[in-house]
C-alpha positions in Angstrom: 12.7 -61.8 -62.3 16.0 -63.6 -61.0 15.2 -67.4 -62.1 17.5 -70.2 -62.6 16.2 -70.9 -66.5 16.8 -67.1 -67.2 20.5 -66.4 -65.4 22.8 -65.8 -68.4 26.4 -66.6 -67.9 28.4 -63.8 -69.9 30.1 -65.4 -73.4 33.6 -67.6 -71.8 33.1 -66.8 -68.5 33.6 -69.9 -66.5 33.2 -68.3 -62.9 29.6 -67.7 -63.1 28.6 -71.1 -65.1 30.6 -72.6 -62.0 28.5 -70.4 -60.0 25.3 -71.6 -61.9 26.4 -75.1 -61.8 26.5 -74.4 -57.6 23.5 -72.7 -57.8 21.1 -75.3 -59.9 23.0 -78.0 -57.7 22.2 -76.7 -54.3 18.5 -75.9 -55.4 18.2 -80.0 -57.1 19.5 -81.8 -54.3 18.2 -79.7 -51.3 17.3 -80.3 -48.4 20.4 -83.0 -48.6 22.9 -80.4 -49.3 24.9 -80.2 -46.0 26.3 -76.6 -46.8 25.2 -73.5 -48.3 27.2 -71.0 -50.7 28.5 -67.4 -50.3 29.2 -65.8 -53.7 31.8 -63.1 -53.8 32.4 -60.8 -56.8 32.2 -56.8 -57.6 28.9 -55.4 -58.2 26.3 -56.7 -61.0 28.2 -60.6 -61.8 24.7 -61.8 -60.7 25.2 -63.0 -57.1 22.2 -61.4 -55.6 20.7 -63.0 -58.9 21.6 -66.7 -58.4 20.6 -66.4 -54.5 17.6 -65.2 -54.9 16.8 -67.9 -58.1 18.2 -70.6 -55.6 15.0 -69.2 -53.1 12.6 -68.9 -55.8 13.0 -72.4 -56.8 13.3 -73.9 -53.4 9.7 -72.4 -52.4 8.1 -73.0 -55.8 9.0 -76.8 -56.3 9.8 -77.8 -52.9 7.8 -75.6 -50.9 10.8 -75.0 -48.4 10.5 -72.1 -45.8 12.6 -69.1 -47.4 13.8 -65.4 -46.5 15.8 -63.4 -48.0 17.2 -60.2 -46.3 19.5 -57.4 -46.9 22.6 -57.5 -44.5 22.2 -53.7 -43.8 18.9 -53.6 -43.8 18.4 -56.3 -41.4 20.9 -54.5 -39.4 18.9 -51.1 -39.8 15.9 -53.3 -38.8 17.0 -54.5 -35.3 18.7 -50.9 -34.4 15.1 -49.9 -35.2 13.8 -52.3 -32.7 16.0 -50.6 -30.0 13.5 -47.3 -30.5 11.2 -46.4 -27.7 8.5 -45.8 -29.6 9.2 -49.3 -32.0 6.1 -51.8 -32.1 9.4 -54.9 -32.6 11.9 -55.9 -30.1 14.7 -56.8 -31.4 14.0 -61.0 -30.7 10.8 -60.2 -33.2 13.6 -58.9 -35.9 15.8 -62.0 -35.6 13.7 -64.6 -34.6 12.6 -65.0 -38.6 16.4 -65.0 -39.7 17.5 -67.3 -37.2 14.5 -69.9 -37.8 14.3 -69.9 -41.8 14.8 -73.0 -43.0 17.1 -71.3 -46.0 18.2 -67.9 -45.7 20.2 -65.6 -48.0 22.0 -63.0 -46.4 23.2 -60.3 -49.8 25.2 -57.9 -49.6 27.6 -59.2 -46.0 30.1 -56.8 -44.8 28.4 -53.9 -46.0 27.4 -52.7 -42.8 30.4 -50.4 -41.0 31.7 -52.9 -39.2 31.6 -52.0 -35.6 31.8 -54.2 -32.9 27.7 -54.0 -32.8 27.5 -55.2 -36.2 30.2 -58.2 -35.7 28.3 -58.8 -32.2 24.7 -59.1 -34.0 26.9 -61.2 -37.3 27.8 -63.5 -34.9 24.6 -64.0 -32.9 22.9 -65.1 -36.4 25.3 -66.9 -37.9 26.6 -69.2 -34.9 22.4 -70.1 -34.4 22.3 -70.9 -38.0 25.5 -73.2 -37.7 24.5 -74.2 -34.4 20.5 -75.3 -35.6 22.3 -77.0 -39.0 19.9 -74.1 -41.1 21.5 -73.7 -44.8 22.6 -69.7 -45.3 23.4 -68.4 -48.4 25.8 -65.3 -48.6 26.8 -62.8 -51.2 29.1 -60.2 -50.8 31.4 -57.7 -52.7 34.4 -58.1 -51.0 36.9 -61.0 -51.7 39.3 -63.3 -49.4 42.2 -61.3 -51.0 42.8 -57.7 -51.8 42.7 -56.9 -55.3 44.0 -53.1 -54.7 46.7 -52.0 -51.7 43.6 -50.0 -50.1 40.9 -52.9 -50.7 39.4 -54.1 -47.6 38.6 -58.1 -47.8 36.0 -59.7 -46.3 38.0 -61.1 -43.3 38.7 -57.3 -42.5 34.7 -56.5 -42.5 33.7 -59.4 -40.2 36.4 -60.4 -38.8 38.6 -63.5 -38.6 36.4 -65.6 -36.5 33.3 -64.9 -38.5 35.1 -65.8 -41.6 36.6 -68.9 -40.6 32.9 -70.0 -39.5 31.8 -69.3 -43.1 34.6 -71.5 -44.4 32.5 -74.3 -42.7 29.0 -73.6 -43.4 29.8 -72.8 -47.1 31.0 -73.2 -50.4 33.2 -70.5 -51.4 32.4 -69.0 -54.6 34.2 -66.2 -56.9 32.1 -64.4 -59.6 34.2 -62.4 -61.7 33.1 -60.5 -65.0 31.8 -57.0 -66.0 28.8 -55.6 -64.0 26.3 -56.6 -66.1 24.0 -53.4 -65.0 26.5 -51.3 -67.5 24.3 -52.5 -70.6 21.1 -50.2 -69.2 23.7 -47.1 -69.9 24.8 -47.8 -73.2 
């Protein structure tokens, strides 16, 4: 269960007890908190982890309107909605992630980014920034490349989309091992 009183920083890592210290902070002093986070690392450094704790504690203690949604699943959701045979229109997909009073949005950039996906990015985030509603982002890729062939996030959703995130969040690196690894050993 991802919690705030169970995330474990690994031993001397100071990215994700600064990344705790953002968490615990946004959860404490929301709904004041004027911007949300987006936590960038490689898989398992517990991003997905802290956003969902963040959600978990704003809807248990404050009773704050929450969702939480999977970028390409949302994504897969809506392209559903475009279906002749589909029961949801594509307003009754976003109409929840636009209107959430907090929203995390995992795994951003994900998607292949077409010009369909950057389209529908765009359409949610600019009504989040536009209606002042706090988003929380995660994401695997990173503002700079780490390998020659790396994409960064900028190259996923684009410059516009990026700079707009710049604005509505906190910008925060996780690094560390994937912490999944230990179910292997």
């Amino acid at each position: 269960m991802c919690l705030l009183s169970n995330y474990q920083p690994a031993a001397n890592n100071g990215s994700q007890l600064r990344a705790f210290n953002y968490a615990f902070r946004l959860a404490r002093e929301y709904p004041s908190a004027d911007r949300g986070l987006l936590f960038m690392g490689t898989c398992g450094v517990g991003k997905t982890h802290l956003s969902v704790a963040i959600l978990r504690e704003l809807i248990e203690k404050k009773g704050v309107p929450c969702l939480f949604y999977e970028f390409g699943s949302l994504m897969k959701e809506i392209q559903n909605s475009y279906s002749p045979v589909s029961q949801t229109s594509e307003l009754t997909v976003l109409a929840p992630v636009m209107e959430a009073e907090v929203l995390v949005l995992d795994e951003l950039g994900a998607a292949e980014p077409t010009d369909w996906v950057r389209d529908t990015m765009m359409q949610v985030i600019n009504a989040r920034y536009n209606d002042k509603k706090l988003t929380i982002f995660t994401t695997n890729y990173a503002d700079t490349r780490r390998t020659p062939a790396e994409e960064t996030l900028e190259d996923r959703i684009g410059a516009r989309l990026r700079s707009r995130l710049y604005e509505m969040c906190k910008t925060v690196m996780i690094e560390g091992e994937d912490f999944r690894r230990r179910f292997d050993s």
